[in-house]
C-alpha positions as CSV (number, residue, x, y, z in Angstrom):
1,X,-8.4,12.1,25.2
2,X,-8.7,8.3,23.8
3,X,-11.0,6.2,25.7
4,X,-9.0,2.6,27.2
5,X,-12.3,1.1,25.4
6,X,-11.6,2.6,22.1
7,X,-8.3,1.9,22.5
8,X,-8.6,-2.0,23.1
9,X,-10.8,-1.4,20.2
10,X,-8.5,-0.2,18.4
11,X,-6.0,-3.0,18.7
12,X,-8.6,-5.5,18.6
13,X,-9.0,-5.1,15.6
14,X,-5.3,-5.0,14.6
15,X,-5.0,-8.2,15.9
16,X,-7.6,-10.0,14.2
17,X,-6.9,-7.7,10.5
18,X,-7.0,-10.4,7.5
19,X,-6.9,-7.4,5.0
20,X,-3.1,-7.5,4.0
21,X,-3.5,-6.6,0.1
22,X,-4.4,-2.8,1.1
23,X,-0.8,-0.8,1.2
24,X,0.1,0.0,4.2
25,X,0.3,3.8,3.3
26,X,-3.5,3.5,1.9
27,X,-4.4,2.2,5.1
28,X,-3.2,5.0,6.8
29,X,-4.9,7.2,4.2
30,X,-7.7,5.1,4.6
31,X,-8.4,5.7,8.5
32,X,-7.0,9.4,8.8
33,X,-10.1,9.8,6.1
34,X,-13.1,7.6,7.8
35,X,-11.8,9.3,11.2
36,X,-12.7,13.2,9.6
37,X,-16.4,12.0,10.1
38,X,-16.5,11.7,13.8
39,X,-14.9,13.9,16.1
40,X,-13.3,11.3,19.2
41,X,-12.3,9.5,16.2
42,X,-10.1,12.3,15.0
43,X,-8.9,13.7,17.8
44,X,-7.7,10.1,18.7
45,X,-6.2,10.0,15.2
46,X,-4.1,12.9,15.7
47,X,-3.1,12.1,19.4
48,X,-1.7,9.1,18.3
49,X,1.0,11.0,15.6
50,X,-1.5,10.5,12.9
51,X,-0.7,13.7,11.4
52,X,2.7,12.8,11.1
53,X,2.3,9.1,9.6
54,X,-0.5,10.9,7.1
55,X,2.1,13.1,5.9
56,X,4.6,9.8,5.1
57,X,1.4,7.9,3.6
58,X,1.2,10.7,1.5
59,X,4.2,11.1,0.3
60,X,4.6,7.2,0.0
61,X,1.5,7.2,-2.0
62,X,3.1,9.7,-4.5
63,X,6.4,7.7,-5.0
64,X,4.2,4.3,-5.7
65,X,2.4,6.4,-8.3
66,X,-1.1,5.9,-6.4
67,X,-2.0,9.7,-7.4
68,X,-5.7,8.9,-5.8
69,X,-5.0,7.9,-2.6
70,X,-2.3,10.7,-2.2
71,X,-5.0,13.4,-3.2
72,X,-7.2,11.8,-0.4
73,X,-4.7,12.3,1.7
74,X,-3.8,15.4,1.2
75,X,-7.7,16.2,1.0
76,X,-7.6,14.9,4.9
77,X,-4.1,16.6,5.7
78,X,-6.0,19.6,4.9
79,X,-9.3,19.2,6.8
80,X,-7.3,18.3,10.0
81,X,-5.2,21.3,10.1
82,X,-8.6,23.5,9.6
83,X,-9.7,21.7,12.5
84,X,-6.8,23.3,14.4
85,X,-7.0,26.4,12.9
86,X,-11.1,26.3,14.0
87,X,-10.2,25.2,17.5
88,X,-7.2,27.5,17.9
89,X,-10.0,30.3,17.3
């Protein structure tokens, strides 16, 4: 479960973003990757339908020709569902 700290966090930082030039599937891309390396972070990720909105980041990425950022995510996509498969047992 999310902390109500992380969360306020969270959309702190929304609110204050001045980074508009990164695309907003990238930016999904983007966090789904940096959340891999801590585990409240990831978990919050995918309680918040991250999974889902990775998947459309991906497949956004591909149709803008951004074959990097689509590999990344699929490189992520991957590592989350082994860390269901690991916690399934």
């Amino acid at each position: 479960m999310v902390s109500t700290t992380a969360v306020k966090r969270a959309l702190a930082a929304l609110a204050t973003r001045t980074d508009t030039a990164t695309c907003p599937a990238v930016a999904v891309i983007d966090e789904a990757d940096a959340a891999r390396t801590d585990l409240r972070r990831a978990a919050g990720f995918v309680d918040a339908g991250g999974l889902g909105r990775l998947s459309d980041a991906i497949a956004a990425a591909e149709r803008d020709g951004d074959d990097a950022a689509a590999e990344r995510g699929r490189e992520a996509l991957d590592a989350y569902r082994r860390f269901r498969a690991a916690a399934a047992g």
